[in-house]
C-alpha positions in Angstrom: 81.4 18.4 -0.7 78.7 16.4 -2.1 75.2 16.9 -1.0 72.9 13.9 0.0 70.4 15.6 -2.7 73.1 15.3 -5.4 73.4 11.6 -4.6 70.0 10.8 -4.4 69.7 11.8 -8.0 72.8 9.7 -9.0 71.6 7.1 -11.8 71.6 3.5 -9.9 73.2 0.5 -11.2 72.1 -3.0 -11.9 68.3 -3.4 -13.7 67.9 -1.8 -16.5 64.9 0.1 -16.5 61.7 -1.8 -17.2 60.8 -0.2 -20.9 64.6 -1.2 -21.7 64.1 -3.9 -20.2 60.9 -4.9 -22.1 62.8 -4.4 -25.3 65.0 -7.5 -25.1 62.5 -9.8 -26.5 62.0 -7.4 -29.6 66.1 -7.1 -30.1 66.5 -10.6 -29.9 64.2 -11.2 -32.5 65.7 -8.3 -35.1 68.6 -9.2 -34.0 68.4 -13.2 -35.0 66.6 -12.0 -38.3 69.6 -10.1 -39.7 71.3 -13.2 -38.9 69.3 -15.2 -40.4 68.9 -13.6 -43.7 72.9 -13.3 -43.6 74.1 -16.7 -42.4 70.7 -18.9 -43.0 69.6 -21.0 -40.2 72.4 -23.5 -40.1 75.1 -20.7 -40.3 73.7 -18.5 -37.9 75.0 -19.1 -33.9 73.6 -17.5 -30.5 76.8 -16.2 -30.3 76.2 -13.9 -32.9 73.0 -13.2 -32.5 73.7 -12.4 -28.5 76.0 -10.1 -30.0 74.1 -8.2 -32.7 71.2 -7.9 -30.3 73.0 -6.6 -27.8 71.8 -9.8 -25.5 73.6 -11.7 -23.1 72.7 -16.0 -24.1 71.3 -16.3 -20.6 68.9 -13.6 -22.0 68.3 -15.6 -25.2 66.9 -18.3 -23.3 64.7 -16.5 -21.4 63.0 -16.0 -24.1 63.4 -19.0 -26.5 64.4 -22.7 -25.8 66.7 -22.7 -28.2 68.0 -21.8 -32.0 65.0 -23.2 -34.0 62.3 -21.7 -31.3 64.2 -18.5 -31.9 63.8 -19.2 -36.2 60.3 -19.9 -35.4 59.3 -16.6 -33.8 61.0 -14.6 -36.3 59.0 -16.5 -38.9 55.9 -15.9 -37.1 56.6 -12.2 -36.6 56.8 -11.7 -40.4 54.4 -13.7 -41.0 51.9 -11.8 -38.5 53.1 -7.7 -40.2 52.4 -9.1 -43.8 49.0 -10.5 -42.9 47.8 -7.8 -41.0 45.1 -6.3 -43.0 43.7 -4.2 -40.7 42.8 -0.9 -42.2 43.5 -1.9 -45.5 40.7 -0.7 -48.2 41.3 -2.7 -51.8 41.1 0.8 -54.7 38.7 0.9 -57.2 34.7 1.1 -57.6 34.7 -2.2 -59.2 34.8 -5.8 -57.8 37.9 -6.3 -60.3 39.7 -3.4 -59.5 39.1 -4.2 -56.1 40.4 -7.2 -56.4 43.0 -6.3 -58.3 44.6 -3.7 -55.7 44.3 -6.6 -53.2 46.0 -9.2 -54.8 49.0 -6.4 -55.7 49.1 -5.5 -52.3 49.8 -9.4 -51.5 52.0 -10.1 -54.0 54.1 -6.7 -53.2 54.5 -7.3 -49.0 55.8 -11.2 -49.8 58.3 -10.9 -52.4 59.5 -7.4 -50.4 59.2 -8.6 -47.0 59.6 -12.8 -47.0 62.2 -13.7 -49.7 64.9 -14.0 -47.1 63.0 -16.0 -44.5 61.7 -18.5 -47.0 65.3 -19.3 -48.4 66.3 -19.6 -45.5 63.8 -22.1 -44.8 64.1 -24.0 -47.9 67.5 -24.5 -47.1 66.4 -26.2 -44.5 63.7 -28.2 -45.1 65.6 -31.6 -45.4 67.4 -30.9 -41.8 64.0 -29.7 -40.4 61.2 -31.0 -42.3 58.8 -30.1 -39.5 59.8 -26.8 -39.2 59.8 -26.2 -43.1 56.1 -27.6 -42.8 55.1 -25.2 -40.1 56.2 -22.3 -41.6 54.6 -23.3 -44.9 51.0 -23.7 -43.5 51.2 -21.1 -41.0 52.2 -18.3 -43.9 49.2 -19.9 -45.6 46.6 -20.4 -43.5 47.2 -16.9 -41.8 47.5 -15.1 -45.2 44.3 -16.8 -46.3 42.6 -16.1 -43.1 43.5 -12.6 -43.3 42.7 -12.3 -47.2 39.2 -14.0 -47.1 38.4 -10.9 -44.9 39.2 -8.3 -47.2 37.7 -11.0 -50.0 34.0 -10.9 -48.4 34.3 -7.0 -47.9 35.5 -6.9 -51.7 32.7 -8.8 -53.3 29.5 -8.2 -51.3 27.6 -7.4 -54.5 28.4 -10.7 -55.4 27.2 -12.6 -52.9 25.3 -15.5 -54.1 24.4 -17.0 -50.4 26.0 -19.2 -48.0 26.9 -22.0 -50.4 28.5 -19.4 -53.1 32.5 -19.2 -53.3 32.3 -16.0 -51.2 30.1 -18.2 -48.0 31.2 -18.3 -44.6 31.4 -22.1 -45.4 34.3 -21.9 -48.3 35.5 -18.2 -48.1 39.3 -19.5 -46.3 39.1 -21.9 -49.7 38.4 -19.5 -52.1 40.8 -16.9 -50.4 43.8 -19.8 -50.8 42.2 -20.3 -54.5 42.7 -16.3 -55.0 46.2 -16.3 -53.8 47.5 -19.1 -55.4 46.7 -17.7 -58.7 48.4 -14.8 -57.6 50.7 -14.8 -55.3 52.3 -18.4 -55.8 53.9 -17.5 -59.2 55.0 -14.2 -58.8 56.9 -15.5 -55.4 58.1 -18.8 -57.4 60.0 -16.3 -60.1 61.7 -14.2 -57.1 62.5 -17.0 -55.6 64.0 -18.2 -58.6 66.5 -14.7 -58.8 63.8 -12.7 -61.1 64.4 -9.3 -60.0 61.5 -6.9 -58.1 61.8 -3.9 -60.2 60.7 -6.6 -63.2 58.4 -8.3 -61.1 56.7 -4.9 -60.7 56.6 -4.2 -64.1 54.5 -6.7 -64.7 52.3 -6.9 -62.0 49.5 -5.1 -63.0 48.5 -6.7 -66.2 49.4 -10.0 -64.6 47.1 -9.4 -61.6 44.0 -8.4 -63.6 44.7 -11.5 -65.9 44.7 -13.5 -62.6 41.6 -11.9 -61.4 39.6 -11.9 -64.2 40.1 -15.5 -64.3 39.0 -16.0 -60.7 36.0 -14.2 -61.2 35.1 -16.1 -64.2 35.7 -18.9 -62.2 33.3 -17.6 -59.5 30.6 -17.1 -62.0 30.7 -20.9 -63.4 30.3 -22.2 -59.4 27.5 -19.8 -58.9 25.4 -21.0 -62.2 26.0 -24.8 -61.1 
């Protein structure tokens, strides 16, 4: 015989449990970023997707309107782990070394982490020109945002006032300055096939070229 208490303690079917449930969004999303980076945007299909998660479609579009909404978050949620800066302290006792662990530590979460995603959205860019845009100025403007933080903390004894590079008025446009020197070529020649293990043999004598350069820079705006 069964006992009523044994039954009672019988798992029940239907829901899944609310911190399983709670993990659909986050599935869906790795999930559609393996497909991505495998099939690109155009070659990847809910289908798939529903079935890497594990996700049923009706789940899908729970979540996301569609295929290029789904593209989108996955961007974003890239975009938001490699500018998140919080509890990051640039090395060094000098402004350029400071600097110079900073601008390695950009260089080394893009070409590691974004590669994929911005092929894929290259690829695109002539179906989805407004989408290609988006992602562009949103990995931009939030990886500025984020470095100009770090920037100001880096170069306090260089402050030169409000007006200087390093202001609260022009601190995003120096940050954007900073990386462009840095970051934009470095990701150009991965982009271009250039492997990472050469990339990284390289980067610390091109990053303090880079930053000694933007601090000369720096210095000529502060004597004008």
């Amino acid at each position: 015989m069964v006992s009523k208490h044994s039954d009672s303690k019988r798992p029940r079917q239907g829901r899944p449990p609310k911190d399983l449930a709670g993990d659909a969004k986050a599935r869906i999303l790795d999930a559609a970023q393996r497909v991505f980076l495998k099939k690109g945007y155009q070659g990847a299909s809910l289908d798939e997707i529903a079935e890497v998660a594990p996700a049923s479609k009706p789940t899908i579009y729970a979540h996301f309107p569609g295929k290029e909404a789904l593209f989108e978050a996955v961007v974003a949620r890239v975009l938001e782990g490699l500018t998140n800066f919080e509890g990051f302290e640039p090395k060094g006792r000098t402004v350029q070394d400071k600097l110079a662990s900073l601008g390695s530590e950009v260089v080394e979460r893009f070409i590691e982490e974004t590669l994929g995603i911005t092929r894929a959205t290259i690829a695109e860019a002539e179906r989805f020109p407004a989408l290609s845009r988006h992602v562009h100025e949103a990995g931009r403007d939030q990886a500025a945002a984020a470095v100009s933080h770090v920037l100001t903390d880096a170069t306090l004894t260089l402050s030169r006032g409000s007006k200087g590079p390093f202001g609260p008025k022009r601190s995003l446009t120096t940050a954007q300055i900073f990386m462009d020197l840095i970051l934009l070529p470095m990701l150009m020649r991965a982009l271009m096939g250039e492997g990472a293990k050469d990339l990284r043999s390289e980067l610390p004598t091109f990053v303090r070229e880079r930053v000694s350069f933007f601090l000369a820079a720096c210095e000529a705006d502060w004597g004008k």
